[in-house]
C-alpha positions as CSV (number, residue, x, y, z in Angstrom):
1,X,0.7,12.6,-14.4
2,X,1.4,11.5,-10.8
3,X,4.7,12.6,-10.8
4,X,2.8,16.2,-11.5
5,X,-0.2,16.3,-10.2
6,X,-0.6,13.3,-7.2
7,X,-1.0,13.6,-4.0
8,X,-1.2,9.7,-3.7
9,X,0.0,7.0,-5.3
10,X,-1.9,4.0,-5.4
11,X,-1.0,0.4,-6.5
12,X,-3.3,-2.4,-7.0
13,X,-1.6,-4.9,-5.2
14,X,1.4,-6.8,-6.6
15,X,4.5,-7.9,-5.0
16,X,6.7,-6.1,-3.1
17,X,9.8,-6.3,-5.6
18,X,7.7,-4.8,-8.6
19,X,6.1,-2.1,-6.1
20,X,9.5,-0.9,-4.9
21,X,10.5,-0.9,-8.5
22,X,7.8,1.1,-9.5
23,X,8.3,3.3,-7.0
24,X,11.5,4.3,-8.0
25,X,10.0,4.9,-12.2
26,X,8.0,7.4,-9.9
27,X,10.5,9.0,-8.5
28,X,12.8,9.6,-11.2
29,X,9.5,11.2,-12.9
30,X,9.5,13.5,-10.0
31,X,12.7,14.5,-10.5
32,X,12.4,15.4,-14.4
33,X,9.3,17.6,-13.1
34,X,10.9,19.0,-10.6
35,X,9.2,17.3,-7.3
36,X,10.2,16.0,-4.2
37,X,8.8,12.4,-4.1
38,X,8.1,12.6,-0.9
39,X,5.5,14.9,-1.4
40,X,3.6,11.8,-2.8
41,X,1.9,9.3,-0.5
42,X,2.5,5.7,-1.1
43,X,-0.6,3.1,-1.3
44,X,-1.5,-0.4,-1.7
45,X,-4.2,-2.5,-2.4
46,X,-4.1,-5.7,-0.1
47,X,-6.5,-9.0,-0.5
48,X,-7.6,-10.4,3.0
49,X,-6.6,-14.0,3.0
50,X,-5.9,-13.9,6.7
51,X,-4.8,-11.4,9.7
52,X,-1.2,-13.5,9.4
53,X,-0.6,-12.9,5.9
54,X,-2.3,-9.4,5.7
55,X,-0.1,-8.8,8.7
56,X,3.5,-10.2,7.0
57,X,2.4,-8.3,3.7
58,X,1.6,-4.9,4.8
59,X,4.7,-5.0,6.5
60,X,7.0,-5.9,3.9
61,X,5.3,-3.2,1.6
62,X,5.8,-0.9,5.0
63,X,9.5,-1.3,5.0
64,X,9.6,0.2,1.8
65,X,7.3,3.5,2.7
66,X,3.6,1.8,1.7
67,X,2.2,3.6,4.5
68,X,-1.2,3.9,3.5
69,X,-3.3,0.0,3.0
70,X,-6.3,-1.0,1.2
71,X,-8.1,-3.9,2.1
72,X,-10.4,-5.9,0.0
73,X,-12.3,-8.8,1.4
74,X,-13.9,-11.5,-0.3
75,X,-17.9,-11.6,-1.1
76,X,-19.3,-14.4,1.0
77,X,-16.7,-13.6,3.7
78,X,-16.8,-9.6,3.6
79,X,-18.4,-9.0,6.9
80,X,-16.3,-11.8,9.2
81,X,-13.3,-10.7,7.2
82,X,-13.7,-6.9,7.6
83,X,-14.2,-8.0,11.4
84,X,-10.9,-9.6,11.8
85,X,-9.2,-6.5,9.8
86,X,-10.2,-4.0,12.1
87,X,-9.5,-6.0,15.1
88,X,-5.7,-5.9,13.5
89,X,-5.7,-2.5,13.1
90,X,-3.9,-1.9,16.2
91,X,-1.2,-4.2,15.2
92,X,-1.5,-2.6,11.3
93,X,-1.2,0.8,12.3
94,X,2.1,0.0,14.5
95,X,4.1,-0.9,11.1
């Protein structure tokens, strides 16, 4: 269905290895149906457990064309931990 019909392809989180892995299922879908897999954005779901580890993370999914992030923050800590996200979004949007 993505390889069809997607504009986006979103994972919900993971690790890297199984993500790049997965990546490559979708592109040999694209290629039975006849589409250029680049034509389909890239996405990840990230957990906030730290501007450090957010920051190491995204950019090991980065190097492998994750451009697009989704961070979740934890109840309790949502609004101090949404703070320090977008205060890395400078450094985020720079991978």
């Amino acid at each position: 269905m993505v390889a069809q019909h997607a504009d986006v392809w979103n994972l919900a989180s993971g690790e890297v290895e199984e993500a790049v892995r997965l990546s490559g299922v979708l592109d040999d879908h694209c290629a039975v149906v006849g589409r250029d897999p680049a034509e389909i954005r890239r996405s990840v779901q990230l957990f906030f457990t730290g501007v450090e580890a957010l920051l190491r993370e995204a950019e090991s999914f980065a190097a492998h064309g994750f451009r697009e992030l989704i961070v979740g923050v934890r109840p309790g800590t949502a609004e101090s931990d949404a703070t320090e996200v977008a205060e890395a979004l400078p450094q985020l949007r720079s991978l």
